[in-house]
C-alpha positions in Angstrom: -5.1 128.7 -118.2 -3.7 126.9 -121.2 -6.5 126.9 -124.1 -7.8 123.6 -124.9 -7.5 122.0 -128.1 -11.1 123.1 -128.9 -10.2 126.3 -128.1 -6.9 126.0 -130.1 -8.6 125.4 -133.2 -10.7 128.4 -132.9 -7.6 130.8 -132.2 -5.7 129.1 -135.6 -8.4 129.8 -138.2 -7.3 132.9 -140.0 -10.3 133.6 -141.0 -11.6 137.0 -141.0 -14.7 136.6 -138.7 -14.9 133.9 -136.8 -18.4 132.7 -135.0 -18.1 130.4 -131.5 -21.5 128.9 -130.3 -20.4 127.4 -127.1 -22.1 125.5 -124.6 -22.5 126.7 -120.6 -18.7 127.0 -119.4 -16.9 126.2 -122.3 -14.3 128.8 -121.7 -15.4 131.9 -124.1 -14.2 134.9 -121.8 -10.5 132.8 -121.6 -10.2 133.0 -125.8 -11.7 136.0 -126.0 -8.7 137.4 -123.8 -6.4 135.3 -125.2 -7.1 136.9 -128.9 -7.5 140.3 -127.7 -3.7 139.8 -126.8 -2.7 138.5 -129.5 -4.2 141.5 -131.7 -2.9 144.1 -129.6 0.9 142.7 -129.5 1.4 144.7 -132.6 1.4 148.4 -132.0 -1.3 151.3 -132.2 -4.0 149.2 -132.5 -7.2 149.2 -131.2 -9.1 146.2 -129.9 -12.8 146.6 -128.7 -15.0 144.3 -126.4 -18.5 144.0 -126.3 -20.7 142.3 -124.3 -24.8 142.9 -123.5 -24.3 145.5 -121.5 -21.9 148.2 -119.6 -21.9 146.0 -116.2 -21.6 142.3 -118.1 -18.4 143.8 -119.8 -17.0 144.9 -116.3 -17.9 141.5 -114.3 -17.3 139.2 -117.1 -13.9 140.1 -118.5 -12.3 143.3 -117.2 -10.4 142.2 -113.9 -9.4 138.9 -115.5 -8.1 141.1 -118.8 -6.4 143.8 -116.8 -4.2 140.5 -114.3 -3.0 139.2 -117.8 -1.7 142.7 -119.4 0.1 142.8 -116.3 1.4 139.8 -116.0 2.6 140.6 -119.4 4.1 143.6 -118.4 2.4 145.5 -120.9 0.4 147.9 -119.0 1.4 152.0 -120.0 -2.3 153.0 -118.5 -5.5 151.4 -117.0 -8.6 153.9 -117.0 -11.1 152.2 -114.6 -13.6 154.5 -115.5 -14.0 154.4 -119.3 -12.7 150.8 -118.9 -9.8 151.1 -121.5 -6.2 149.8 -121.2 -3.2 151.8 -122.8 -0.5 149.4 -123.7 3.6 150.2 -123.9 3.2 150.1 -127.3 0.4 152.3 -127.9 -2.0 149.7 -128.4 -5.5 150.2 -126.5 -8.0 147.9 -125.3 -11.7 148.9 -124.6 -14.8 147.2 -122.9 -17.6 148.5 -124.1 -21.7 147.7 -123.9 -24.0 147.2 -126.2 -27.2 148.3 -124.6 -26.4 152.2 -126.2 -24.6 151.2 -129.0 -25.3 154.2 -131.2 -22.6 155.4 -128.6 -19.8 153.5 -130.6 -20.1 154.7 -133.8 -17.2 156.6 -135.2 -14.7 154.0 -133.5 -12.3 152.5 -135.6 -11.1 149.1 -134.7 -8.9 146.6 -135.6 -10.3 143.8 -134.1 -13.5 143.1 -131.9 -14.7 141.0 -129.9 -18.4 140.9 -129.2 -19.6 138.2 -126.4 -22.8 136.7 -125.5 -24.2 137.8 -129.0 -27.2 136.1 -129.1 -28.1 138.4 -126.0 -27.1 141.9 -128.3 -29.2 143.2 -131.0 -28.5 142.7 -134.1 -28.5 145.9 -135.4 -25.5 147.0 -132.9 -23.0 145.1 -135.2 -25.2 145.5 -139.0 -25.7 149.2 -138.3 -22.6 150.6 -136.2 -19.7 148.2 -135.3 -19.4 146.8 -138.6 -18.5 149.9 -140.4 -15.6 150.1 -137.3 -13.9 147.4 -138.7 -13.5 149.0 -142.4 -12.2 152.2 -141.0 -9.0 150.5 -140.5 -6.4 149.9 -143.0 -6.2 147.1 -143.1 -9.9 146.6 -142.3 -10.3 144.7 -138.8 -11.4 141.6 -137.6 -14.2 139.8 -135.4 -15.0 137.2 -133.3 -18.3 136.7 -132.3 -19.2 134.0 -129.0 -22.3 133.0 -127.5 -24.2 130.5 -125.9 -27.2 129.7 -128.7 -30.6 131.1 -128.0 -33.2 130.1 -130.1 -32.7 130.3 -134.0 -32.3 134.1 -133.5 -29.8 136.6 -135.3 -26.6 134.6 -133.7 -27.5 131.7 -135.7 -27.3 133.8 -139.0 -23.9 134.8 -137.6 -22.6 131.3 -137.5 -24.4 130.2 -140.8 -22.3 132.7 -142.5 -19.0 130.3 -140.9 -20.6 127.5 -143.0 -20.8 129.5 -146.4 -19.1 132.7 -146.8 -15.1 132.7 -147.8 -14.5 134.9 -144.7 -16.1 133.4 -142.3 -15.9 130.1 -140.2 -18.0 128.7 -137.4 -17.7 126.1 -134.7 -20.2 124.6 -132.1 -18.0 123.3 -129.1 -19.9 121.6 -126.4 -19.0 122.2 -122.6 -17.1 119.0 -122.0 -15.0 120.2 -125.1 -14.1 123.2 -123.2 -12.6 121.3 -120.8 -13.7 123.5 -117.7 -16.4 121.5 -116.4 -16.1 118.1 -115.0 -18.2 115.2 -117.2 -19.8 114.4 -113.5 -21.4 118.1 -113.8 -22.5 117.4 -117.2 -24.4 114.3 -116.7 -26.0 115.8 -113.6 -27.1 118.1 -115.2 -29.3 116.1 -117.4 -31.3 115.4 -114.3 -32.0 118.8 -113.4 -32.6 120.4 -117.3 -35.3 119.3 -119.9 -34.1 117.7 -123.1 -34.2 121.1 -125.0 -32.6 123.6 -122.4 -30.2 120.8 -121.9 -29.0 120.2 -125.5 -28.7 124.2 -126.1 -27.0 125.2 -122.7 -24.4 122.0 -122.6 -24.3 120.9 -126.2 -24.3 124.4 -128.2 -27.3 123.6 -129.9 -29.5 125.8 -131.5 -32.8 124.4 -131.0 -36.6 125.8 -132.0 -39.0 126.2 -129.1 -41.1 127.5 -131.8 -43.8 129.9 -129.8 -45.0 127.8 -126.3 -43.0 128.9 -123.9 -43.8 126.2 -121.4 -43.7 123.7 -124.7 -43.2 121.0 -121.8 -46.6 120.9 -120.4 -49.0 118.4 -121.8 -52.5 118.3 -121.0 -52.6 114.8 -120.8 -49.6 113.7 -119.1 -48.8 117.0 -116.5 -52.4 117.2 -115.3 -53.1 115.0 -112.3 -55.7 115.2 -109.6 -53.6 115.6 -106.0 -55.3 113.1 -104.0 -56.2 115.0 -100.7 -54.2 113.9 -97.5 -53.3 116.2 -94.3 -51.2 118.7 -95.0 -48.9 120.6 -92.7 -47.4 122.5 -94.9 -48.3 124.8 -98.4 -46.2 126.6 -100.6 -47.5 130.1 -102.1 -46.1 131.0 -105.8 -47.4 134.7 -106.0 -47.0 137.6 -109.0 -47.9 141.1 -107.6 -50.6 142.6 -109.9 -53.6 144.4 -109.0 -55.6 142.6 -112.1 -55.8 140.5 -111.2 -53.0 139.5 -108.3 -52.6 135.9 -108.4 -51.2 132.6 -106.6 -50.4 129.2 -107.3 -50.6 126.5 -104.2 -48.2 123.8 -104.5 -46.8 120.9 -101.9 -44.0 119.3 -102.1 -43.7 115.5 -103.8 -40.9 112.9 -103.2 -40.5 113.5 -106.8 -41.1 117.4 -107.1 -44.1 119.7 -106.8 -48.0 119.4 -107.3 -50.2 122.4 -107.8 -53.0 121.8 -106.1 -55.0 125.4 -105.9 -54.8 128.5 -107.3 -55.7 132.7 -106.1 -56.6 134.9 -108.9 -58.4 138.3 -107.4 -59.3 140.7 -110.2 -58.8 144.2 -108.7 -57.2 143.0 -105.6 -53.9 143.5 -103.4 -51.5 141.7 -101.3 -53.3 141.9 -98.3 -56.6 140.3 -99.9 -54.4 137.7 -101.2 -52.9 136.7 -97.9 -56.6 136.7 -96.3 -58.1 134.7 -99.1 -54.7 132.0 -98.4 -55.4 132.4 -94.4 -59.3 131.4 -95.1 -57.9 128.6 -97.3 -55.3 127.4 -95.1 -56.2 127.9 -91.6 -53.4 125.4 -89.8 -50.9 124.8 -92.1 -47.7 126.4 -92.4 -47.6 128.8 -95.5 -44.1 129.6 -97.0 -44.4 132.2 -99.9 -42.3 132.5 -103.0 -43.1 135.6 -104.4 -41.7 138.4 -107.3 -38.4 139.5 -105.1 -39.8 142.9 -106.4 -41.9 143.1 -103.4 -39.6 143.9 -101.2 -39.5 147.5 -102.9 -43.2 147.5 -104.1 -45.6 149.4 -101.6 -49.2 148.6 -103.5 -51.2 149.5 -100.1 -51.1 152.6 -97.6 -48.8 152.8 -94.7 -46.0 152.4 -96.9 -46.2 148.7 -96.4 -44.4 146.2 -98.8 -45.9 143.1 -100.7 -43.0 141.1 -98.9 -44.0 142.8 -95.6 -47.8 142.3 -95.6 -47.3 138.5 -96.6 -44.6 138.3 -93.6 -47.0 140.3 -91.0 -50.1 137.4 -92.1 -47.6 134.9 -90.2 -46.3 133.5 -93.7 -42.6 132.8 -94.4 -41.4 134.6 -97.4 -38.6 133.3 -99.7 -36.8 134.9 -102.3 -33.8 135.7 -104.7 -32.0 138.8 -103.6 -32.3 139.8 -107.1 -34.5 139.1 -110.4 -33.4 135.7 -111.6 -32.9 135.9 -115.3 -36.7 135.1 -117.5 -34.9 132.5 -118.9 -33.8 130.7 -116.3 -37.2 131.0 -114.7 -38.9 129.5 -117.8 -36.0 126.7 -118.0 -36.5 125.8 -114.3 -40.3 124.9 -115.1 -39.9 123.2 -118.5 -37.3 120.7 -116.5 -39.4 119.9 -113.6 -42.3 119.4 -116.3 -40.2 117.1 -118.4 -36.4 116.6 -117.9 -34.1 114.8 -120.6 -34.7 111.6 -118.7 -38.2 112.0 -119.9 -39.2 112.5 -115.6 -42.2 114.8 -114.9 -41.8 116.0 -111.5 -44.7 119.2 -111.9 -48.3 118.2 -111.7 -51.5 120.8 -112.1 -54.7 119.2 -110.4 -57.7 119.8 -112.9 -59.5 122.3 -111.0 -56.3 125.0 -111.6 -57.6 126.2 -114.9 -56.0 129.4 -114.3 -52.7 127.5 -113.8 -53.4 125.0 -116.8 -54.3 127.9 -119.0 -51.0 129.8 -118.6 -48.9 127.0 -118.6 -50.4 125.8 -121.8 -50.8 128.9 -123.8 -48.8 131.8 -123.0 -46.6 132.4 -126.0 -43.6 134.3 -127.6 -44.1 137.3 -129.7 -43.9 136.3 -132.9 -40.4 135.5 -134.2 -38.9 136.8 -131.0 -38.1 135.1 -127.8 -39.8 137.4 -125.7 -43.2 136.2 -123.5 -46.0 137.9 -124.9 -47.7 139.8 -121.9 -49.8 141.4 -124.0 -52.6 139.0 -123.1 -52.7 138.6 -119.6 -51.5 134.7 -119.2 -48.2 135.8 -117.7 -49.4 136.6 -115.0 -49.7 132.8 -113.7 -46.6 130.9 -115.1 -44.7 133.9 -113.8 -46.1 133.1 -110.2 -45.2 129.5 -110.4 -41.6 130.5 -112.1 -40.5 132.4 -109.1 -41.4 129.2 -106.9 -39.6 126.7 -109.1 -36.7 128.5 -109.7 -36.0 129.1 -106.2 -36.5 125.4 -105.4 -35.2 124.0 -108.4 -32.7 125.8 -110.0 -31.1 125.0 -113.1 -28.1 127.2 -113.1 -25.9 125.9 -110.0 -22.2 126.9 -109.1 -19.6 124.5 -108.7 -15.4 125.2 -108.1 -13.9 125.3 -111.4 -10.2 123.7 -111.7 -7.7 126.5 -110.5 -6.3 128.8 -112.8 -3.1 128.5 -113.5 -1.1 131.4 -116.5 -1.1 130.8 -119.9 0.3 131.5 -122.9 -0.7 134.8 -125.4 1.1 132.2 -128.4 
């Protein structure tokens, strides 16, 4: 794919280390490929990637890398293994992850790549892969891309852009990248709250200081459900033994109301299920639970949490896998409050369990990790599983075909 002209003016800088804070889609893994060619056109160099971890580096960027080296004709060697290409003219290309990355010490390398930053620690470049880059004579180069994530270490990164002589930094938004249709990027200021908007879409580093669910208001997100028949119940459930807990939600024409809440202090799954039965005698119950209960066995007979809420005659939904924390905590700030100022989550008053979660539980200090040090993740993890499944905020959509581009 040709780059765009956002993209161009990234791969003309000839500055040293270059910093991209991109918005959702804006095209990163394309550059980064782009500029790993363009470094490894001279011979004997070496050219490293890193992303997060081993199995990022292989989905995001390996098959795509390996088609253009041989559409280049410049393939000599492709170890599938260690992930490394061997070029005709002796140059090599490695994918490597961060998640070890004492591992990559002693590496020499002329220029690196290392994606999704803001999601490595710091330390893997300040302590290991920067010294990899003086090795060389002449000492390498780096460019660093991310989406933003808070004001963590990435933004240092691209502060240094704005006023060290080496550096330079850009903040491209996704309709700069030219990959995703403006249509997408209005919608999705339906589905996102202001915040998660603005950071995913706009590259913008915003400061959600410590309240992770910073959207809940006690005022304006707390509303008494006014009772009507109800044929149907939703159950939002985390599977701890103290305590296990539930949240009881039905659907609006506008978006969800928690109207009840479970919390059993030295309890399991099959307490919870009678406790919603008792509850809940003719209603249909559909459960949205941790998708980790279809391995966890917390009773005897080998039984599942999944299983025990199926055998109770409830319908159990879930993600085949653990949806990221991130997106489960951006799927409830943006039904509490999306950037059309809509609230579309109520709490009734009597879910003090639910109103204390959502309006307390916190980051660890100068981190953007939940706290669960103090037992109020318990709850807001229960409704997260819920939401998210219902009300996603990452959705896929066909992206323009791909058609060959340029290495110059």
């Amino acid at each position: 794919m040709p780059l765009s002209e956002a993209q161009k003016v990234i791969a003309q800088s000839d500055a040293r280390f270059r910093v991209l804070c991109a918005g959702r889609r804006f095209g990163k893994s394309i550059l980064a490929i782009r500029e790993m060619a363009k470094f490894a056109k001279d011979p004997n160099k070496v050219i490293m990637y890193v992303a997060p971890t081993y199995g990022m580096a292989r989905n995001i960027i390996f098959e795509p890398l390996k088609q253009k080296m041989r559409d280049l004709r410049w393939v000599k060697k492709i170890n599938e293994t260690r992930m490394e290409i061997t070029l005709v003219n002796n140059s090599k290309i490695m994918l490597r992850g961060a998640e070890n990355y004492d591992s990559l010490r002693g590496t020499g390398c002329d220029f690196l790549v290392m994606d999704e930053m803001a999601d490595i620690k710091p330390e893997a470049w300040t302590e290991v892969l920067r010294a990899s880059l003086s090795a060389q004579n002449p000492p390498g180069s780096a460019l660093f891309v991310s989406s933003p994530k808070g004001l963590n270490h990435f933004k240092d990164l691209y502060d240094l852009g704005k006023t060290q002589d080496e550096w330079d930094s850009w903040q491209m938004t996704t309709i700069q990248g030219g990959n995703v249709p403006p249509e997408e990027v209005e919608a999705a200021k339906r589905d996102l709250d202001e915040k998660t908007w603005r950071q995913e879409y706009e590259a913008s580093f915003e400061n959600y200081s410590s309240l992770i669910y910073w959207a809940f208001d006690l005022e304006d997100s707390v509303k008494k459900w006014e009772k009507k028949e109800l044929k149907q119940v939703m159950l939002f459930c985390d599977f701890n033994v103290n305590p296990i807990v539930g949240a009881v939600a039905v659907k609006t024409e506008y978006g969800l109301h928690i109207i009840d809440e479970i919390a059993i202090y030295g309890s399991n799954t099959d307490e919870l299920a009678t406790e919603m039965r008792r509850r809940y005698t003719k209603e249909q119950i559909i459960c949205f639970p941790d998708p980790a209960g279809a391995q966890n066995r917390t009773s005897a007979g080998g039984r599942t949490d999944h299983s025990i809420l199926q055998n109770a005659g409830f319908r159990v939904l879930f993600r085949p896998r653990h949806p990221k924390v991130k997106d489960r905590i951006n799927a409830v700030n943006s039904l509490l409050l999306n950037t059309n100022k809509e609230r579309r989550l109520f709490v009734d008053p009597k879910c003090r369990e639910v109103i204390k979660s959502l309006s307390r539980h916190a980051y660890k200090e100068g981190t953007m990790v939940p706290d669960k040090d103090n037992g109020l993740d318990h709850m807001s993890d229960a409704i997260g599983y819920g939401v998210e499944y219902l009300f996603p905020v990452t959705k896929n959509y066909e992206l323009p075909k791909q058609q060959a581009f340029g290495v110059f």
